[in-house]
Backbone as numpy.savetxt, mean C-alpha at the origin, in Angstrom:
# Nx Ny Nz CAx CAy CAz Cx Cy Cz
1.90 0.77 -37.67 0.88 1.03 -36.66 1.49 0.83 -35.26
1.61 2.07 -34.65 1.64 2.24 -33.11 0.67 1.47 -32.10
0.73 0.54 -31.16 -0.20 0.24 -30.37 0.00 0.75 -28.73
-0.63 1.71 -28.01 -0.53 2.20 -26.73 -0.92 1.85 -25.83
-0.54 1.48 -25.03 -1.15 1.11 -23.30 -1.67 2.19 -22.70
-2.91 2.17 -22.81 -3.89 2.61 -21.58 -3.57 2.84 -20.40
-2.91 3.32 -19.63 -2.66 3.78 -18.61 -3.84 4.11 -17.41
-4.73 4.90 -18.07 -5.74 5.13 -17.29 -6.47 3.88 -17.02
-6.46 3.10 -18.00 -7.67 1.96 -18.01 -7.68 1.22 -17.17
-5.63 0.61 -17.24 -5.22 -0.76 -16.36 -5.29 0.29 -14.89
-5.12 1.28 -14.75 -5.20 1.92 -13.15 -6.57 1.26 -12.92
-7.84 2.14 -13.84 -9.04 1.99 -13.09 -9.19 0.13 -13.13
-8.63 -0.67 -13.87 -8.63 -2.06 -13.69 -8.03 -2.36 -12.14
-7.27 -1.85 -11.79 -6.24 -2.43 -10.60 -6.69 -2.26 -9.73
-7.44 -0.97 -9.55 -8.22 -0.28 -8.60 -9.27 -0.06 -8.42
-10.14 -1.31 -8.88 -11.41 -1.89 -8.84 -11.97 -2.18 -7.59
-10.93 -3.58 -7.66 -10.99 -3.68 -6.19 -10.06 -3.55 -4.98
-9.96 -2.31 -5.24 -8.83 -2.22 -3.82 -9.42 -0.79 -2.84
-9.33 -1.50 -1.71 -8.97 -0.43 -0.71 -8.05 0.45 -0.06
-7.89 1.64 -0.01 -6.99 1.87 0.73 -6.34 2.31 1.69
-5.61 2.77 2.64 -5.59 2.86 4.02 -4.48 3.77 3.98
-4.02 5.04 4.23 -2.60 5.93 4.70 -2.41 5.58 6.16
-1.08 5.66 6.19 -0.62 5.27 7.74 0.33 5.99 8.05
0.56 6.69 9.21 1.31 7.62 9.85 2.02 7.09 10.83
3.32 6.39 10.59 4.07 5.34 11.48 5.43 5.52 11.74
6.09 6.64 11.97 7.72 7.07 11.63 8.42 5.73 12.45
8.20 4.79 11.73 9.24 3.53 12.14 9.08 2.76 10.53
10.82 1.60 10.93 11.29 0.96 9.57 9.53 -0.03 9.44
10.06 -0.29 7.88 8.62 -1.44 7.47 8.77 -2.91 8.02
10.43 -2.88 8.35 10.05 -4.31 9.28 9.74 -4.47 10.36
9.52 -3.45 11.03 8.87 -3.38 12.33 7.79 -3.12 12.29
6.79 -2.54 11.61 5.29 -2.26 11.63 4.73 -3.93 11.12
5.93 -3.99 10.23 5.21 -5.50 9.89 5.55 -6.73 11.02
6.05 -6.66 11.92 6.57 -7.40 12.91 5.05 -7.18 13.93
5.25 -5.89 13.96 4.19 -5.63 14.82 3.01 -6.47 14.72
1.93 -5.95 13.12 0.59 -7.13 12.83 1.01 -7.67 12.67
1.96 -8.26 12.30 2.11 -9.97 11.96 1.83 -10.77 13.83
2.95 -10.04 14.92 2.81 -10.63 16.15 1.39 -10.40 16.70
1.02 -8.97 16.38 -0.53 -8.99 17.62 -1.90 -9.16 16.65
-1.69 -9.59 15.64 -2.88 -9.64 14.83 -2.79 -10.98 14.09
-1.46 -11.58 13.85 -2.02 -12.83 13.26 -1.59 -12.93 11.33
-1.82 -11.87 11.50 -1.37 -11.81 9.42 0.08 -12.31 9.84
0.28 -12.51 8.26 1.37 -13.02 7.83 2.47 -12.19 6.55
2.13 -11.06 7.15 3.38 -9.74 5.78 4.96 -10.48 5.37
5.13 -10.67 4.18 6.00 -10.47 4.16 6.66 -10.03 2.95
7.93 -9.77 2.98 8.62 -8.53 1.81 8.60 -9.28 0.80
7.67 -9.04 -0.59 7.81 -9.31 -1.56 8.87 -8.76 -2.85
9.98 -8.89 -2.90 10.76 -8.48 -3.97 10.63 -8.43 -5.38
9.67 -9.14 -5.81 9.12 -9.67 -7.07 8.51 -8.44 -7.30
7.66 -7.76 -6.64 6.39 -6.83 -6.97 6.67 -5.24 -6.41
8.44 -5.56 -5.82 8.94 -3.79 -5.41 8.93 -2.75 -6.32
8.46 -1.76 -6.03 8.24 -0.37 -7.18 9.91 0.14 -7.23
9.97 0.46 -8.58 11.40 1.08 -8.52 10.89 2.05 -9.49
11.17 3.54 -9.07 11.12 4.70 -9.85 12.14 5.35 -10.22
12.61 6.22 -11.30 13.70 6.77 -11.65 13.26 7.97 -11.31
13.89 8.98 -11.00 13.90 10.41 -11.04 15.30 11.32 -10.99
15.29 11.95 -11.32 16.37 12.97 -11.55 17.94 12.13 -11.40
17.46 11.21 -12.49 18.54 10.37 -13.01 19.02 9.21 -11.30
18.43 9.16 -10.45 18.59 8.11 -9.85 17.46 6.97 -9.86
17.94 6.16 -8.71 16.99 5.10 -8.84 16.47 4.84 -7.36
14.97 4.89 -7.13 14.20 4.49 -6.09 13.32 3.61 -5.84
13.87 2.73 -4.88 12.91 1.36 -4.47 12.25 1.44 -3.44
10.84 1.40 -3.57 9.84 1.06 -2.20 9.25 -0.18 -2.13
9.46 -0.59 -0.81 9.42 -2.02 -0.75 8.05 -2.32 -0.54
7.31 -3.23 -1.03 5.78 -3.73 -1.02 6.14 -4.81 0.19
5.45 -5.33 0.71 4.68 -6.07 1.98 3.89 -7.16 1.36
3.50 -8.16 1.27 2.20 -8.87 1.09 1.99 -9.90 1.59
0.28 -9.90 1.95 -0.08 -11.13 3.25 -1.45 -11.70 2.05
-0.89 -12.63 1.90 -2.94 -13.44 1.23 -3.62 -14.16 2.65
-4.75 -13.47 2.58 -5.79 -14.44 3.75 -5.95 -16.06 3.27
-5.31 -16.83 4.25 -5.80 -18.25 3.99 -7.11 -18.77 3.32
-8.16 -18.17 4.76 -9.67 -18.69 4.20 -10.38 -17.47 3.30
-9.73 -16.39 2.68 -10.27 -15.94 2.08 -9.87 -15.07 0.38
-10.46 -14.45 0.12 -9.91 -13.91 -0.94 -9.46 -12.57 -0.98
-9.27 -12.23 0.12 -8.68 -10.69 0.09 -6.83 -10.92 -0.02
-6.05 -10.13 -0.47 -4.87 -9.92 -0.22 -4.36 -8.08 -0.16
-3.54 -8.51 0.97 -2.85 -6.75 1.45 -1.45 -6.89 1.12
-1.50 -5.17 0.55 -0.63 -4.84 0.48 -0.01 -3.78 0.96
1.42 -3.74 1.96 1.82 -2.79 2.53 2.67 -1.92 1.98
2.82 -1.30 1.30 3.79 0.03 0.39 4.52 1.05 1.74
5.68 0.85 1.04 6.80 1.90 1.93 6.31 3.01 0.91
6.09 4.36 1.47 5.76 5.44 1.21 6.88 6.19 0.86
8.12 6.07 1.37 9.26 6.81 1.47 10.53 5.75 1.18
11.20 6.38 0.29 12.71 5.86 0.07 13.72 7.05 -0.31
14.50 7.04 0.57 16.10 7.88 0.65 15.32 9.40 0.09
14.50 9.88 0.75 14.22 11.37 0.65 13.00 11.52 -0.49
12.92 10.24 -1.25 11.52 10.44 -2.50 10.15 10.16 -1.99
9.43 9.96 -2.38 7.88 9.27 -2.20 7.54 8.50 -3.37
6.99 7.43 -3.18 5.91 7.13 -3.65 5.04 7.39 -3.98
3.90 7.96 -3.28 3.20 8.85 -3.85 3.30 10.85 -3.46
3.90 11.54 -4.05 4.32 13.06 -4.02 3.36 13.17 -2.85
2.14 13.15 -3.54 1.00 13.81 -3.10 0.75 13.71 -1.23
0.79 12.51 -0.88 1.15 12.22 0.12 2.15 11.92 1.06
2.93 13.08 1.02 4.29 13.08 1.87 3.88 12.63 2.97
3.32 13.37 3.34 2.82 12.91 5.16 2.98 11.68 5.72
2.13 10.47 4.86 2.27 9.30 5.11 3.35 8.54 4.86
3.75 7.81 6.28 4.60 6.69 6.22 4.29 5.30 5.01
2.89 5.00 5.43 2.93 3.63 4.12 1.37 4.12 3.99
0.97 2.90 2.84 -0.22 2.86 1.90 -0.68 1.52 2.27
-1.45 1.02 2.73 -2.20 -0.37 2.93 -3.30 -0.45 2.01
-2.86 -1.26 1.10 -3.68 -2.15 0.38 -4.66 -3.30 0.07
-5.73 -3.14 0.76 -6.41 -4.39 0.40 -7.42 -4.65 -1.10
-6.72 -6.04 -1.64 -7.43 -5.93 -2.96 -8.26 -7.81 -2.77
-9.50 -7.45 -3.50 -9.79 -8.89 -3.40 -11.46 -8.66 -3.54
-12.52 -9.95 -2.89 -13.80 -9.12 -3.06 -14.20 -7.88 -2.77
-15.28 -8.16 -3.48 -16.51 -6.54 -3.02 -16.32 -6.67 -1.52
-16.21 -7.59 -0.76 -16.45 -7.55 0.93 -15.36 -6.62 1.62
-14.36 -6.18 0.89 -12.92 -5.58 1.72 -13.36 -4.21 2.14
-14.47 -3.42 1.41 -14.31 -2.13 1.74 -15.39 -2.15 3.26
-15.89 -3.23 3.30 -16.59 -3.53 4.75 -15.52 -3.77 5.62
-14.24 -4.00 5.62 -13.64 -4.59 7.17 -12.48 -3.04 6.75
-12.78 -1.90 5.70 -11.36 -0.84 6.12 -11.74 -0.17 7.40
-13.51 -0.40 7.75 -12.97 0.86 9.61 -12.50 -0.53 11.35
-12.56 -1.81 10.88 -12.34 -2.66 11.38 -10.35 -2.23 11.34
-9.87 -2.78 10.00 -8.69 -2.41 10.32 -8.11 -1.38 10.50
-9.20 -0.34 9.87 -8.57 1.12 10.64 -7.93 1.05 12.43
-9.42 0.68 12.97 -9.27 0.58 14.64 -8.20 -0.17 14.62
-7.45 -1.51 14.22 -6.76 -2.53 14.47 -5.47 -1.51 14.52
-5.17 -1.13 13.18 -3.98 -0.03 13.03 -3.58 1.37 14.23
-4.52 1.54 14.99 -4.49 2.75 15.52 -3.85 1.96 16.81
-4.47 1.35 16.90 -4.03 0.40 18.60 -2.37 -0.39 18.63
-1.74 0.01 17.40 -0.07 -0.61 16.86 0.66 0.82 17.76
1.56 0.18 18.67 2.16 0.87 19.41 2.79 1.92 18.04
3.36 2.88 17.83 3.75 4.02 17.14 3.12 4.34 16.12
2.24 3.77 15.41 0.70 4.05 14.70 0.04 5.50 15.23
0.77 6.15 14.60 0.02 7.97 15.02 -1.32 8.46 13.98
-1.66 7.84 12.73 -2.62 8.34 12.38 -3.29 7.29 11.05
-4.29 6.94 11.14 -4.91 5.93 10.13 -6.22 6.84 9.39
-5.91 6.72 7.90 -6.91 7.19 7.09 -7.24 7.03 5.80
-8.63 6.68 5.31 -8.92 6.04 4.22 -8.56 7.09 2.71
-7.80 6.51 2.23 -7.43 7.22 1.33 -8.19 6.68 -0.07
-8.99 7.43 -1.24 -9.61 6.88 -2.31 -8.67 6.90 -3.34
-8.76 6.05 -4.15 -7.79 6.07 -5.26 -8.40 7.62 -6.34
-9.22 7.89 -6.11 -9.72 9.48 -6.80 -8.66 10.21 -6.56
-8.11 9.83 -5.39 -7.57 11.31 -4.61 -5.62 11.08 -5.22
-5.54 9.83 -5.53 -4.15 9.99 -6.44 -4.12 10.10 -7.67
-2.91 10.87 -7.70 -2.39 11.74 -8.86 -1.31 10.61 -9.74
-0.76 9.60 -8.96 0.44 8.83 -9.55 0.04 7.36 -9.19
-1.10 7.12 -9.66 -1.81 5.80 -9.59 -1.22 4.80 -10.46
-0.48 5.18 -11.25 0.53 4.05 -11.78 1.93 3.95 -11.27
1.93 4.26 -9.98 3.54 3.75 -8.88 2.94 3.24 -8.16
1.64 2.54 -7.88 1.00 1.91 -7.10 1.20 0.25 -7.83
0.99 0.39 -9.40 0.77 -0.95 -9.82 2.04 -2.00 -10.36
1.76 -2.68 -10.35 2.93 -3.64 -9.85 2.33 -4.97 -11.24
């Protein structure tokens, strides 16, 4: 007897509670994260433990994840590099520089047009937009 992992299931599990945010930022991830971390106060930083590594056409691609946990609360973000050495992360969304993640209570999808505005006002921050997990196609290079 074969036993299979659900794929679809643990996505719609992961992506329960998460929000998500596309960001249009043609600068490195340590500088966007330099950026909120200095004028906003979070605390990003490069998690290696939880980096996506994809294979394709026999190479190997790493996008580096970001992550800040709120002290007094229960939300945690996550910042996804969108792009590594010419691939994506997610196909579908070339356009975007990164993917912002917030996962945690029901309360997060109340503060995404709060940090929308926050994101737009980041000096080279050219375009902020709520992206639904409906709308991806490769919802398992998201999970970690």
């Amino acid at each position: 007897m074969k036993l299979r992992l659900n794929l679809d299931e643990l996505a719609n599990d992961f992506f329960d509670d998460a929000h998500l945010l596309g960001i249009v930022a043609p600068m490195k991830d340590y500088q966007l994260c330099w950026q909120l971390n200095q004028q906003f106060r979070f605390k990003f930083r490069l998690n290696n433990e939880i980096e996506i590594q994809l294979s394709k056409k026999g190479r190997q691609y790493f996008f580096a994840v970001y992550e800040y946990k709120e002290p007094n609360g229960s939300n945690c973000h996550y910042l996804y590099n969108n792009q590594f050495d010419g691939e994506y992360l997610l196909p579908e969304f070339k356009h975007l520089d990164y993917i912002w993640m917030i996962k945690g209570d029901g309360n997060a999808k109340n503060v995404i047009p709060e940090f929308s505005n926050l994101l737009r006002s980041v000096t080279g921050v050219q375009l902020v937009t709520e992206v639904t997990p409906d709308k991806i196609r490769n919802k398992a290079h998201l999970i970690f």
